[in-house]
N, C-alpha and C positions, 0 to 999 in steps of 0.2 A: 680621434679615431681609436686610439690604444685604450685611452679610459670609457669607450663606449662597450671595446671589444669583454674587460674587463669586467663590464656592468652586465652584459647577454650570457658570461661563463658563471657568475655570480648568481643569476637568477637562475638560469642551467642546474646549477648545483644545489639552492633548494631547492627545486619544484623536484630533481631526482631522489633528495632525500625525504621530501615530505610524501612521493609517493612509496620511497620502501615502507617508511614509517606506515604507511595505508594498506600498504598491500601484505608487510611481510607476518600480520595476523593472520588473515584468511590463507596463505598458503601455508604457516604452521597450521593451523586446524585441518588445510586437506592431504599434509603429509601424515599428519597423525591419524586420521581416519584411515588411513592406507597400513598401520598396521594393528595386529594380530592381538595384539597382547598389551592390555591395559595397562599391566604394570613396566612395561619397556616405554611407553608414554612418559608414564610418572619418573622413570629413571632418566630419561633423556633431556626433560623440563627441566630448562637454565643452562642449557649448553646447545654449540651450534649442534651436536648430533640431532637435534628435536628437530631441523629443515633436511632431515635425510631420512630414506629410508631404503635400507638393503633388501628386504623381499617384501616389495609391495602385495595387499590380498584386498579383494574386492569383498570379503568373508563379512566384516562391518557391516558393510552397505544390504546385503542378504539377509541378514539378522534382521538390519532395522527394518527395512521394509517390508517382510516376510513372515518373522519369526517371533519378533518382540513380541513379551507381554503388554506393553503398553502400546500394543497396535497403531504404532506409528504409521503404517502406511494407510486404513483408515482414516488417522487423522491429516494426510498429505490431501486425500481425499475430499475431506469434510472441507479445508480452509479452499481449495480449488472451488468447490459448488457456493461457499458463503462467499468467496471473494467475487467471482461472477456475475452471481446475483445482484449483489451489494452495487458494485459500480455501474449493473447495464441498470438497475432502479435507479439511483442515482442519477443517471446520467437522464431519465425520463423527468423523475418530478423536479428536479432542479433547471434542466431547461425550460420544461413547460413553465413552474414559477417565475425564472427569469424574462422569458415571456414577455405572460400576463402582466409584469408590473411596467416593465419596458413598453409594452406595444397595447394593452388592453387599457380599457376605457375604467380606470378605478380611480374611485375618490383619494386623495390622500395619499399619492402614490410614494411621494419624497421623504411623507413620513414611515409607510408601510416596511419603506427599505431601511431607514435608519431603523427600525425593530430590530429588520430583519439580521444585519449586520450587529448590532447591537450584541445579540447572542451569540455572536462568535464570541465573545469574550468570556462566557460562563464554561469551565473547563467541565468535560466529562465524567470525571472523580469528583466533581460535586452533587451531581445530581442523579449518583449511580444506586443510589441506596434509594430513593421514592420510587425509582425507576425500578427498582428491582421489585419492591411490592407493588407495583404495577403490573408488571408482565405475571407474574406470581399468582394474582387475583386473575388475571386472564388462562393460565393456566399452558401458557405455551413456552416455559421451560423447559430445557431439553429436548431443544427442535431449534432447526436451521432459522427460525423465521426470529427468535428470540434474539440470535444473533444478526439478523439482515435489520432488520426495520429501523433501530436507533441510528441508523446511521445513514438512513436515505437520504433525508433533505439536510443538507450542508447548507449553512448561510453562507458558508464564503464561494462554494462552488453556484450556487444561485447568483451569487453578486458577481461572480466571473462570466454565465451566461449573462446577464441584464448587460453587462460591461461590453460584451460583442454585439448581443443585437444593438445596442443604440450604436453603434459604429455603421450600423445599416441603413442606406436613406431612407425615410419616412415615405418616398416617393416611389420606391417600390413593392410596399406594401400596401398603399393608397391603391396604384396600376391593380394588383391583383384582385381586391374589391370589387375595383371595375370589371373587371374580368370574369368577375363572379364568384371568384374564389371563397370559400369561409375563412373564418381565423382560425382554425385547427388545420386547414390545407396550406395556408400559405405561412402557416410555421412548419410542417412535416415538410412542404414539396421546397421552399423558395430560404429563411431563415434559416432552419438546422442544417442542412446543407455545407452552407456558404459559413459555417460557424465549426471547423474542426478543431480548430484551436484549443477552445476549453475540453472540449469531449479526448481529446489526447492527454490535458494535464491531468484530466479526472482517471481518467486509466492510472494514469502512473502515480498518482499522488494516493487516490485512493484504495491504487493496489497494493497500496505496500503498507500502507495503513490497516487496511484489512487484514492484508498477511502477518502481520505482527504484534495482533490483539491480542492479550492475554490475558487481563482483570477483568474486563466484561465478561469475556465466554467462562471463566474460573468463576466468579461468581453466581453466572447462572445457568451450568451445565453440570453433569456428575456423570453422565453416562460418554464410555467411551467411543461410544455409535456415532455421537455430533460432537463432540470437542475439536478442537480447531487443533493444528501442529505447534503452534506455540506453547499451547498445555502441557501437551504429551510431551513436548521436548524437556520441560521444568521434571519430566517423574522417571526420568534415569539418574536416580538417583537413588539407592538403598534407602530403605527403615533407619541402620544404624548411621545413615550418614555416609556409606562407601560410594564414590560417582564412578557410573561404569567409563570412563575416559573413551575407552576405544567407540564405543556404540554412541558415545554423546556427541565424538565429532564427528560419526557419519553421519548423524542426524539433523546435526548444524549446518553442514556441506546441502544436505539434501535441500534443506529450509531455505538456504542462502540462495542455491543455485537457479530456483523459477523469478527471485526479487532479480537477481541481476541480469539474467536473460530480459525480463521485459524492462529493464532501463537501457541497457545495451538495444534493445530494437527500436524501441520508442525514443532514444537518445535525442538525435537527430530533430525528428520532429516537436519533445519535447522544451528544444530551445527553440526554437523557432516560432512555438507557441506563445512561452513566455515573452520573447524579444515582440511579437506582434502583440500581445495583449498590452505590453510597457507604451510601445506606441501609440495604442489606440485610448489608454488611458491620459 
């Protein structure tokens, strides 16, 4: 009993200290966003004075969103309408994909998916540069669309729809035939439905992957109209090298703060996703 009690205080005491170690970044960065004066940042950095602050000012957060040269709140903007985008597409051609291989009448189905899987394994940063003289010679540069499309069809999110509909009996898809239903009705009204699971991890997975693009959109964007916030964030930073401190961490705070709102909402559902999809695999 004593050395059980010892073992529950012991684990106690990591998990408190691996969450300061977790946490106690991000509330440095939004004490420091909370004052005025870059160089009181820089002077307080390496001592506990850096988790305090005596007259907090919301003056940062005004700047960046408002005032910046580098039209940071534009770009809060731009990543809000590509992230959107990005996941409700997503969420169309990858189920439908998962689908058709799942439940449609195609030759070579077992093979189609081992492709399809297959290039999940070819990283992104490999294939950024044909890609960019692709979109280049299309001429859609410099537009939201340059950034949505490369990212529509996920093989692994495909393989996570195909993963639930065949969890589905065969026997009620068969029923709705009868019924007269098409295959486009009875995956809109009876499949997608009964399949929240994956369309929750896609939100979360893909949201914060979107949110946190920065070589792709850097690559092929220059105008500050459609750059995403991840960009903008990298350009508080002087010509000579001087980082504006105070506006970087409001900027961060801002960045930070829609990622962990939608893990904090979707929390919940998001394990429960994963626990059901482990199951049905």
């Amino acid at each position: 009993m004593v050395r059980n009690k010892k073992s529950e205080i012991c684990k106690s005491v990591i998990v408190a200290l691996a969450g300061i170690i977790i946490i106690a970044p991000i509330f440095l960065m939004f004490v420091a966003s909370l004052k005025d004066d870059r160089y009181e940042i820089m002077r307080d950095m390496g001592s506990f004075r850096a988790f305090f602050v005596v007259h907090p000012s919301l003056n940062n957060y005004r700047e960046v969103l408002f005032e910046s040269v580098q039209n940071f709140g534009r770009a809060f903007i731009n990543s809000i309408i590509v992230l959107t985008c990005t996941v409700l597409l997503t969420i169309f051609v990858s189920s439908m994909a998962g689908y058709a291989i799942c439940r449609g009448k195609l030759k070579f189905q077992k093979i189609l998916l081992v492709i399809i899987l297959s290039l999940y394994i070819i990283p992104m940063e490999s294939i950024m540069l044909p890609l960019m003289y692709q979109v280049t010679r299309w001429g859609i540069t410099d537009t939201y669309a340059v950034q949505i499309l490369p990212f529509i069809a996920s093989p692994l999110y495909i393989f996570l729809f195909y993963q639930n509909f065949k969890s589905v009996p065969a026997s009620l898809g068969e029923a709705c035939e009868l019924e007269g239903a098409s295959f486009w009705r009875t995956f809109k009204s009876v499949y997608l439905p009964m399949n929240s699971a994956p369309i929750i991890t896609i939100c979360i997975l893909q949201g914060m992957d979107m949110w946190n693009q920065y070589l792709w959109p850097l690559l092929v964007t220059t105008e500050e109209t459609v750059r995403p916030i991840a960009v903008s964030l990298s350009s508080f930073t002087a010509s000579g090298g001087e980082i504006y401190w105070d506006q970087l961490m409001a900027a961060s705070v801002v960045m930070l703060l829609p990622v962990l709102i939608l893990f904090l909402f979707f929390q919940r559902h998001f394990m429960e996703s994963v626990a059901s999809s482990a199951v049905k695999g």
